[in-house]
C-alpha positions in Angstrom: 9.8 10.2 -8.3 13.1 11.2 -7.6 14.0 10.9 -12.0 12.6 12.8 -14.1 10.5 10.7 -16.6 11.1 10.7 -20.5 8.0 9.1 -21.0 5.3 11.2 -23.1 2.3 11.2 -20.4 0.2 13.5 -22.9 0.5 11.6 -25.8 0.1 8.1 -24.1 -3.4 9.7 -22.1 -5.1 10.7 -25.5 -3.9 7.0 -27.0 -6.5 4.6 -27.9 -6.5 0.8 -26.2 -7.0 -0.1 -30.2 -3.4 1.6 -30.8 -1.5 -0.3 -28.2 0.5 -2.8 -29.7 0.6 -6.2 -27.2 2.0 -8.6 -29.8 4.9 -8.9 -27.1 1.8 -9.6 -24.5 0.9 -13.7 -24.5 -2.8 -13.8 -24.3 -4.2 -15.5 -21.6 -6.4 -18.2 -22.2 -8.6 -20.3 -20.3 -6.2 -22.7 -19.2 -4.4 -20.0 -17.8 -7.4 -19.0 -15.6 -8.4 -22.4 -14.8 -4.7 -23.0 -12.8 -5.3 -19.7 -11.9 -5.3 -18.6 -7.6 -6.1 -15.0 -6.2 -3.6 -15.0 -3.3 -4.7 -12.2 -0.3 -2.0 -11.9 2.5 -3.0 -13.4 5.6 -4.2 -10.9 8.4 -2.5 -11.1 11.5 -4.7 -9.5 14.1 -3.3 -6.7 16.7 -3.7 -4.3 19.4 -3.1 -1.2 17.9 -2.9 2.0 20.3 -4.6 4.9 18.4 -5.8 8.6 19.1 -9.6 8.3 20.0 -10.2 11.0 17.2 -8.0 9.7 14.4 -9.8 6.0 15.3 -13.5 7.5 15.3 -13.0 9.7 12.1 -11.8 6.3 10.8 -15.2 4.2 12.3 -17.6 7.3 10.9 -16.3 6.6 7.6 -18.7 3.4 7.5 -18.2 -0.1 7.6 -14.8 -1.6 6.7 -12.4 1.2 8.7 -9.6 -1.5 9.8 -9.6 -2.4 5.7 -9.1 1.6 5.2 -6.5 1.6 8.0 -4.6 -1.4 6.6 -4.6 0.2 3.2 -3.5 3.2 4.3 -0.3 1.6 6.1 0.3 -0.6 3.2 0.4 2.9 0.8 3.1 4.1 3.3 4.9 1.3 4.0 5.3 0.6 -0.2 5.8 4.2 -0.2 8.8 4.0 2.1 10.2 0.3 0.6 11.1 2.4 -3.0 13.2 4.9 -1.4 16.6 5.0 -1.4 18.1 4.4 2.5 
């Protein structure tokens, strides 16, 4: 963060969820969920040049390495979206 923050981190960490007040929050209700839609952005497959070790330190992590590379990029890429230019 480029501004320093006025907010009281400490204080907020040590609150209790009973001590939040949300009377500015609408509650969901059931109708709301029942309209409700998860929406996932599509996936647009690629050929993707990579260093053999980056890509088998990636495929020795387990099953699911291209989700771990995509979330990785997508960290960076928001990362770079919220700086100034």
């Amino acid at each position: 963060m480029n501004k320093v923050s006025k907010t009281d981190w400490k204080r907020l960490s040590e609150m209790e969820d009973k001590d939040i007040d949300t009377s500015d929050i609408a509650e969901l209700d059931d109708a709301f969920f029942q309209n409700a839609e998860v929406q996932v952005p599509p996936k647009q497959p690629v050929t993707l040049r990579l260093d053999a070790d980056v890509l088998l330190w990636f495929k020795s992590q387990g099953q699911g390495y291209q989700t771990r590379i995509n979330k990785l990029l997508r960290r960076y890429m928001e990362s770079q979206q919220s700086r100034p230019r």
